[in-house]
Structures are given as C-alpha cells and as structure tokens.
C-alpha positions in Angstrom: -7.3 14.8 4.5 -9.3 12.2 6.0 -8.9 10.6 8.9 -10.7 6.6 10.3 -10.3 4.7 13.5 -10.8 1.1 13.0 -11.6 -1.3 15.9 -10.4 -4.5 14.4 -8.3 -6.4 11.6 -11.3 -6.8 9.5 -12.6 -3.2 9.9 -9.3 -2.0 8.6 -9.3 -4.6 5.5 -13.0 -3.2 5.0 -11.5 0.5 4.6 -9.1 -0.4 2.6 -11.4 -2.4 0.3 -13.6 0.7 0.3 -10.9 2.9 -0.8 -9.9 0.6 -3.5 -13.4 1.1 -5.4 -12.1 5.0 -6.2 -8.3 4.4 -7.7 -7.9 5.4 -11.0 -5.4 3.0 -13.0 -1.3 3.6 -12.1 -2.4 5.0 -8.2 0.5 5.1 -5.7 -0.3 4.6 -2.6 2.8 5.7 0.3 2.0 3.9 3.4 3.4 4.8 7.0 3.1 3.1 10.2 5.3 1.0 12.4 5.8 -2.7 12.7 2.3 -4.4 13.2 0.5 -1.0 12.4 -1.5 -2.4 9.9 -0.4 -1.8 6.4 -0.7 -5.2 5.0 -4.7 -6.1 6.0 -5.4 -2.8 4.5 -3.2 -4.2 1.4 -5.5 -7.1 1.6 -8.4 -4.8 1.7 -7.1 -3.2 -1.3 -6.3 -6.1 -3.5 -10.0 -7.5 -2.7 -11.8 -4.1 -3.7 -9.2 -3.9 -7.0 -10.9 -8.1 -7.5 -7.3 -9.5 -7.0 -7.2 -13.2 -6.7 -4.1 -14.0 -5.3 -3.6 -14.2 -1.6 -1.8 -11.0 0.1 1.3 -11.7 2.2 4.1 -9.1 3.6 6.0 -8.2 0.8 9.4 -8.1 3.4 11.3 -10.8 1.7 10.3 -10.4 -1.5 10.5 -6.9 -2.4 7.7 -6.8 -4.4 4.2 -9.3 -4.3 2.0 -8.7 -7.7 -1.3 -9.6 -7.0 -3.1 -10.7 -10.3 -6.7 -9.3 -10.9 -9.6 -7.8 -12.7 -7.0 -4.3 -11.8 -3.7 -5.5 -10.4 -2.1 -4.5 -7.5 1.9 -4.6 -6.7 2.8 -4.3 -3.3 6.1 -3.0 -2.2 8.2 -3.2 0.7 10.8 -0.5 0.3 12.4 -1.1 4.5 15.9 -2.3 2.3 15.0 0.2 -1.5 17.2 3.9 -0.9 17.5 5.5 -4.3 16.3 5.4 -7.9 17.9 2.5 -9.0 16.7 0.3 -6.7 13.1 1.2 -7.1 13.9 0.9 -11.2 15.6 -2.4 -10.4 12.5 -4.1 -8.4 10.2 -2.9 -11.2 8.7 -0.1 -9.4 8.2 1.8 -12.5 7.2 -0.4 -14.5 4.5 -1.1 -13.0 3.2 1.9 -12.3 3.1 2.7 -16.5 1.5 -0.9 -17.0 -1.7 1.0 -14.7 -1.2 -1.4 -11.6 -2.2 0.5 -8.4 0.5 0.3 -6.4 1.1 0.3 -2.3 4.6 1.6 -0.7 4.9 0.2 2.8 8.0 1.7 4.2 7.8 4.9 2.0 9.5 7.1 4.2 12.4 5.1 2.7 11.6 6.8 -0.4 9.6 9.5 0.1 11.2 12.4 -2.5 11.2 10.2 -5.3 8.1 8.9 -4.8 6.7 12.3 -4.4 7.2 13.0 -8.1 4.4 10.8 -8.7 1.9 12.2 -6.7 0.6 9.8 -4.3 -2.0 9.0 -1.7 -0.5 9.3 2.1 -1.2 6.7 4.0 -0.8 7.1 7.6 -1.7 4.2 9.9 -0.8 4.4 13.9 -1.8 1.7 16.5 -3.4 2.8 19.5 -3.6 -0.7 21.3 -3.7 -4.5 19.9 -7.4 -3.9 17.9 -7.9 -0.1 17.3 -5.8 1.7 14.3 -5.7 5.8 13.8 -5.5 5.8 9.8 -4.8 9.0 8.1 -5.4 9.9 4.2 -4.0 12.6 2.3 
C-alpha cells in the first residue's frame, strides 16, 4: 500500500501521470472517492503518462470516454453499471482484452466483479478545497 497527499489539482494529475509510466497493458484501475474527490485530474494524469491525445472529461454521461494514444486508456463511470451485463454491454471487457488500461470511477458499484481481475485500488479523500489523501493498493 502506498499512500500521497497532494496539495493541488496539478500535483494530483502529476501522480497520476507518474503512476501511469508503470502499467503493464490491460491494467484496471478501481477508483474511490466522493463527488469532487479527485478521480478525473488523476484520469488526466493517467491518460498524459499512457501519451493519450484526446482531451479527458468526466465520463458521467457517457459511460465510457476512450482516450486514443501511444497506450489507450478507457475511462469508466460505473455510478448507473450494477451487474455483469452492463459492464459487458458498455464494452468493459473488451477493452480490457484489447490491453487498454482501464480506470473505474465509482467501483464500489462493482466491486466483486471487478475483483476477478485483479486491480489497482484507488482511494482518493478530500481533506479541504486543494489537498487530496490518495491511497494505492
């Protein structure tokens, strides 16, 4: 386990940028956190140390934002996904076998299935408006 505090947006993209440099092809990544916590800048931090191109957004409306790159990244919001079918059905699956790393936030939603594929805990809290508590397993 290893555990960061971050003292702005851009330190937390920075982590997650960092921690995107050591993800083998097909990672999962389970993210935690309440509502402004902090998940999607370190997404963005993610998709920029993968060399993603695209822009990173929320993925709350969509389901699923794939973010096109040198290693691609699919980012899921799984707040409305409850049981197998709906993971299969937004592609969650797939691609994890085409070797895209891919994020979870809301995996709580999902956590015993996505447990069967072994993935890195993310855990990020907010103490107040700039500083983050992030937790890895």
């Amino acid at each position: 386990m290893q555990e960061y505090t971050t003292h702005s947006r851009e330190e937390t993209v920075a982590l997650g940028r960092t921690l995107a440099k050591t993800l083998p092809a097909g990672a999962l990544i389970a993210f935690t956190g309440g509502l402004g916590a902090g998940k999607t800048a370190f997404c963005q931090g993610l998709a920029e140390g993968l060399g993603c191109t695209d822009p990173v957004s929320s993925p709350t409306f969509a389901i699923v934002n794939y973010y096109r790159g040198a290693r691609p990244l699919a980012h899921f919001d799984l707040y409305r996904i409850h049981s197998e079918s709906d993971l299969a059905a937004a592609g969650f699956y797939d691609y994890l076998d085409m070797g895209a790393v891919v994020a979870c936030e809301w995996s709580e939603n999902c956590a015993e299935l996505l447990a069967q594929e072994n993935p890195i805990c993310i855990d990020i809290q907010r103490v107040d408006e700039n500083t983050r508590h992030i937790t890895i397993r």
